[in-house]
C-alpha positions in Angstrom: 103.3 7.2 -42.4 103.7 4.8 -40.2 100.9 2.2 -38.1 101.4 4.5 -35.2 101.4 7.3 -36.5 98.5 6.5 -38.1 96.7 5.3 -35.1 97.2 9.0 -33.3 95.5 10.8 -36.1 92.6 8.3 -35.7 92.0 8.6 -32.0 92.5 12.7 -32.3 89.5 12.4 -35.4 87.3 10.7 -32.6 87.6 12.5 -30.3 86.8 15.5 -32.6 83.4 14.0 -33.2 82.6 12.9 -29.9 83.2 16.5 -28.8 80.8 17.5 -31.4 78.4 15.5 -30.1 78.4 16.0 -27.0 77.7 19.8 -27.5 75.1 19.3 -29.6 73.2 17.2 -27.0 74.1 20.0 -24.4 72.2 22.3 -27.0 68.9 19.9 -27.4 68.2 19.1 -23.7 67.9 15.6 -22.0 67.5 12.8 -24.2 65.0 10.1 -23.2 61.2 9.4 -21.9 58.7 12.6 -22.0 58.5 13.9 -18.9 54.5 13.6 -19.1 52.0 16.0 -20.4 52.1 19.6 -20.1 50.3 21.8 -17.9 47.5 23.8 -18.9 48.7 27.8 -19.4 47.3 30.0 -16.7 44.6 32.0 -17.8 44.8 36.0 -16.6 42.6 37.7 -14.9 39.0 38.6 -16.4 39.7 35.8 -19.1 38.1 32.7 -19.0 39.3 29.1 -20.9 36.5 27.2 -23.0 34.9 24.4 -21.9 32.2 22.0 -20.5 29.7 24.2 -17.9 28.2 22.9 -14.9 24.7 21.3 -14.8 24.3 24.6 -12.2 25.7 26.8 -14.9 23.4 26.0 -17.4 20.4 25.4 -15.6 20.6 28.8 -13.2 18.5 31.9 -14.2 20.0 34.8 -15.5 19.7 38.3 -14.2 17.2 40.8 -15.7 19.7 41.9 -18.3 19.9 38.2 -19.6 20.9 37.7 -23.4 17.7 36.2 -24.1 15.7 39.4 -23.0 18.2 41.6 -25.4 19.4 39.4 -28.3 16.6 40.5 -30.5 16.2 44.4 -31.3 12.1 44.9 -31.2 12.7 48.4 -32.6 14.5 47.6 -36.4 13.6 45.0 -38.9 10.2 44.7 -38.1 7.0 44.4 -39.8 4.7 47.5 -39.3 1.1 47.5 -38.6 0.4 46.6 -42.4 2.5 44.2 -42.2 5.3 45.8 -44.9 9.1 44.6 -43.8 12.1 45.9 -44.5 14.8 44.9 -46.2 17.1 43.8 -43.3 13.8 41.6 -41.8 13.4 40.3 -45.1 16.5 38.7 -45.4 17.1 37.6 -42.3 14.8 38.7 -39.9 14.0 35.4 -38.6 17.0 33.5 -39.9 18.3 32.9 -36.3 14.9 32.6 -34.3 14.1 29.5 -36.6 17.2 27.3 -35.0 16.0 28.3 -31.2 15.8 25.0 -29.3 12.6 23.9 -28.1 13.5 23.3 -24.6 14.3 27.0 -23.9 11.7 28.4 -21.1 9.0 30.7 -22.8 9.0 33.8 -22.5 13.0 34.3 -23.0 12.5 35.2 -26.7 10.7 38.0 -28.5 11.2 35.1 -31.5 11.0 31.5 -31.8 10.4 29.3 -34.8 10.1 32.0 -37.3 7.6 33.9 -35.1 8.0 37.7 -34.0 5.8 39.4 -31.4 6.5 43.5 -32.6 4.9 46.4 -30.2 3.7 49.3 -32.6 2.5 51.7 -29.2 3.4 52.4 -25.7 1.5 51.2 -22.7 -1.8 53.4 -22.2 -5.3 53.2 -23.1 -4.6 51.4 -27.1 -1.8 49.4 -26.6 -0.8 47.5 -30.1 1.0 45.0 -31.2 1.4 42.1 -33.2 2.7 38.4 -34.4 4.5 37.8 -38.1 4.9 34.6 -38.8 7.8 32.8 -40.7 6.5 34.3 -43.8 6.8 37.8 -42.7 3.1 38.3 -42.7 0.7 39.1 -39.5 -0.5 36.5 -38.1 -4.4 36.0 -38.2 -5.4 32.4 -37.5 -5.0 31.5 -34.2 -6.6 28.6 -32.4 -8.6 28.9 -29.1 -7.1 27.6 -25.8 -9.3 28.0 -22.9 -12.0 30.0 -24.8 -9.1 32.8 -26.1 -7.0 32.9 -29.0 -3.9 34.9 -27.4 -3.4 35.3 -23.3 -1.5 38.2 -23.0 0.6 38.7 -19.2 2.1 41.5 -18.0 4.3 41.5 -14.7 6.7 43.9 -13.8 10.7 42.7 -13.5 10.6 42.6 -9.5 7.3 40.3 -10.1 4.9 42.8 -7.4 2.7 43.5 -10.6 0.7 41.0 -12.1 -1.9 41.1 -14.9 -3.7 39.0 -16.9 -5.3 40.2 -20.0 -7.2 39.2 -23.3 -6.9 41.6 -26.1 -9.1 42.2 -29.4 -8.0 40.8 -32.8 -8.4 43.3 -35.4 -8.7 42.1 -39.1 -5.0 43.0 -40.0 -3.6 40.9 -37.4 -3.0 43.8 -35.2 -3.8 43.2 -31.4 -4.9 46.1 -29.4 -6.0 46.4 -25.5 -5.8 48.6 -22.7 -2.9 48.4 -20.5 -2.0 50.8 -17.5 1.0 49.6 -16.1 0.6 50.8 -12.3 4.3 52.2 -11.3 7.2 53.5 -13.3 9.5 50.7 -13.7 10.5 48.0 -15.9 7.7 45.5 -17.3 7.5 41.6 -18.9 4.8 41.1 -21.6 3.7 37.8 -22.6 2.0 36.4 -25.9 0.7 33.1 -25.3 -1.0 31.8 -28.0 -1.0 28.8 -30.8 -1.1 29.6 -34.6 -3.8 27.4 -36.6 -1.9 24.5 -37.5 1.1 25.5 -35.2 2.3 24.7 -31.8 2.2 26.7 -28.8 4.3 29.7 -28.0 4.8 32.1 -25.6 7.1 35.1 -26.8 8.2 38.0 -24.8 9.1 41.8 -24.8 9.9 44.2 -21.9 8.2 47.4 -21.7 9.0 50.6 -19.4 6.4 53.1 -17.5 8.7 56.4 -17.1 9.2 57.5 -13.6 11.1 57.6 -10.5 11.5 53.0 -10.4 12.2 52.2 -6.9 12.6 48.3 -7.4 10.6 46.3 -4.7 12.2 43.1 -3.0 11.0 39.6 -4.0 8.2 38.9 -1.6 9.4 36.1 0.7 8.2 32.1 -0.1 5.3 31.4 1.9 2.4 29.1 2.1 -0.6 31.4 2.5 -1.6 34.8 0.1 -4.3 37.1 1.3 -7.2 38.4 -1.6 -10.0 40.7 0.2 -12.0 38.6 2.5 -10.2 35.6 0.9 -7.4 33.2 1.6 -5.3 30.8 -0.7 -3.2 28.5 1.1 -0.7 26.4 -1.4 0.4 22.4 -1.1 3.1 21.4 -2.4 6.6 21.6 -3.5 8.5 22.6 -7.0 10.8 20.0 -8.3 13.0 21.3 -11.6 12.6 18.4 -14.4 9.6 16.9 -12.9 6.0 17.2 -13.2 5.2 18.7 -9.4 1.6 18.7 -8.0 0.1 21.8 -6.8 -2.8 22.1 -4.9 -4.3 25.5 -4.1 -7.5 25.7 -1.4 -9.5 29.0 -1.7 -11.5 29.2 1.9 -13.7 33.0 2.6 -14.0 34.3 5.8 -12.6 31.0 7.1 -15.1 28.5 5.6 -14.0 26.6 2.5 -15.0 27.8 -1.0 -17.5 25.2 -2.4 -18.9 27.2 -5.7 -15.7 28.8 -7.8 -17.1 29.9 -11.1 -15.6 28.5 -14.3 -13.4 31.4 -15.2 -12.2 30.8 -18.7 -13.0 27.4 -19.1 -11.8 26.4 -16.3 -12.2 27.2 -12.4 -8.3 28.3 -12.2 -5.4 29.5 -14.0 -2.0 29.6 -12.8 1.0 31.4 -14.2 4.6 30.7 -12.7 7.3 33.3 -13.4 11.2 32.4 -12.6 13.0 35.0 -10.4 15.6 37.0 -12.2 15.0 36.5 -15.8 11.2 35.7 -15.9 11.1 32.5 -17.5 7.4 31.5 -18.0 4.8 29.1 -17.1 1.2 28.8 -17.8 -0.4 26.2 -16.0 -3.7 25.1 -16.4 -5.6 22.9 -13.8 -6.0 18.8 -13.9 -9.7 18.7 -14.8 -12.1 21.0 -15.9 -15.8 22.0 -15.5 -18.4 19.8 -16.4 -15.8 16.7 -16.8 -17.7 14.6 -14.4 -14.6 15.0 -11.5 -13.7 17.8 -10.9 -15.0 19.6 -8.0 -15.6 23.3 -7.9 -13.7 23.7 -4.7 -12.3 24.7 -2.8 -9.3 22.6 -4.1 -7.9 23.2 -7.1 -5.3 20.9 -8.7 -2.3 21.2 -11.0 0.9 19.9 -12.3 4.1 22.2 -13.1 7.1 21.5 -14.3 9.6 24.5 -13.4 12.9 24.3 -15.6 15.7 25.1 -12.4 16.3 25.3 -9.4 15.4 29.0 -7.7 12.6 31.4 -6.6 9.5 31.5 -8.8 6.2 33.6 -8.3 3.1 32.0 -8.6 0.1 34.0 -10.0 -3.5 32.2 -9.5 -6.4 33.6 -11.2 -10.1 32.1 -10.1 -13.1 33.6 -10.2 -16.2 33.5 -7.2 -19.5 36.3 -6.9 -18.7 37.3 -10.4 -15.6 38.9 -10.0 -11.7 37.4 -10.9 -9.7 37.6 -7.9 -5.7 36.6 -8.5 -3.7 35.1 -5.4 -0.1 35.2 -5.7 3.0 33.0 -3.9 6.8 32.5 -3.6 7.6 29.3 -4.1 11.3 28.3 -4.4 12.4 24.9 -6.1 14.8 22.8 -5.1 16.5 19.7 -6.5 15.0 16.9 -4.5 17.9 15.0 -2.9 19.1 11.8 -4.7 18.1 8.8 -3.8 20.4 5.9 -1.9 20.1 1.9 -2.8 
């Protein structure tokens, strides 16, 4: 063959594989730089993407049907009033309750750090219950906290219903009072109490009165509550994350209470509730009878801390003439407003 010839046959072999190139770069797309990251896919409706929440997203109440009010069944794997478990409970029973954080409001849980608060009866005249502790066993050792081993609340889910109540211990660590509840409805219990060589807990259960429930609105915020012939005005404001003074002035028929009565070791008690899922807080005064300070009236001091933001009802128990009166408030905490340099 001769050099020209030759020199077709090479440029026709070129051009094959350029060809072949070419379409194979048509195939792949664009060569060169990325065109920079891709977009996140678009979620459909009623899904949702994971991810960080908002400080307002964790910090908000939830609503009365909140998981912390259902995540634990009070009616199976429980002890009963003899304290025998079954074998679900004994296995696991308190398995989950024993990582609960520590920072959680009380009240949320029916258990926390291995301990279970177990209702054996309905609400009436012998109402039962009581606390197993991480062993599985009742509970019987308890230490006092203003002259009571167990403060036990009761307030009913639209927080109109308040009561404070101390029952009796019985020798197999079963707890038994009286307890009316006063309409049909839906109902928050509290056990407040500290185990002997434990810390303090408040765990709590819902109960229901059968009836016709006509759910009340939340009495609005105000500074002033009305008890008989006497009137409780409230100073102060609520501040989530910070320790917020409180000062409550107890006046009769217009003339300033000077002679409260030491009511439980102290001349007040005050119980905050959140709004909504009924996060609790027991609150006792800044002094105490007999310290040397504190004045029995008609101010009475104290510092809460309130977990969020929202609407809270105040409870205040004092006694005066022998009897325990309890004054009650909306009070709604707001995040104070940051501070410019």
């Amino acid at each position: 063959m001769n050099t020209a010839a030759r020199l077709g046959l090479y440029s026709a072999g070129l051009a094959v594989i350029f060809a072949g190139a070419l379409g194979a770069g048509s195939a792949l797309g664009q060569v060169g730089p990325a065109a920079g990251p891709a977009r996140q896919a678009t979620v459909p409706a009623g899904q949702a993407t994971a991810g960080p929440k908002s400080h307002a997203d964790m910090a908000a109440p939830a609503d009365k049907d909140s998981a912390a009010d259902t995540a634990h069944d009070t009616t199976a794997g429980h002890a009963d009033e003899n304290g025998e478990r079954d074998e679900q409970d004994e296995h696991g029973g308190h398995g989950e309750a024993a990582h609960n954080e520590s920072d959680t409001p009380g009240g949320l849980q029916v258990s926390q750090n291995g301990y279970t608060l177990t209702p054996f009866t309905k609400p009436g005249k012998d109402f039962r219950f009581n606390i197993t502790g991480p062993d599985g066993k009742p509970v019987t050792e308890y230490d006092v906290a203003h002259e009571k081993k167990l403060h036990f609340i009761v307030a009913s889910r639209d927080l109109t219903s308040f009561q404070h109540l101390h029952p009796t211990l019985g020798q197999n660590g079963v707890w038994s009072v009286k307890l009316e509840l006063p309409e049909p409805g839906a109902y928050r219990a509290f056990a407040d109490f500290a185990p002997t060589g434990g810390d303090t807990l408040t765990l709590g259960v819902d109960l229901q009165a059968p009836g016709d429930y006509k759910p009340k609105a939340l009495p609005q915020a105000g500074r002033t509550a009305k008890v008989g012939d006497y009137t409780v005005t409230l100073d102060g404001e609520l501040e989530p994350g910070h320790a917020s003074k409180l000062t409550l002035k107890v006046t009769k028929d217009g003339k300033p209470v000077k002679d409260l009565q030491p009511y439980l070791g102290a001349y007040g008690h005050l119980v905050a509730l959140r709004a909504g899922d009924l996060a609790y807080l027991h609150v006792h005064p800044d002094g105490e009878p007999g310290d040397g300070r504190t004045t029995p009236g008609p101010e009475i001091t104290f510092y809460a801390e309130v977990p969020s933001v929202g609407d809270y009802r105040l409870f205040l128990d004092f006694q005066h003439g022998g009897d325990v009166r309890t004054a009650s408030f909306t009070a709604t905490a707001e995040q104070a407003p940051a501070h410019t340099h």
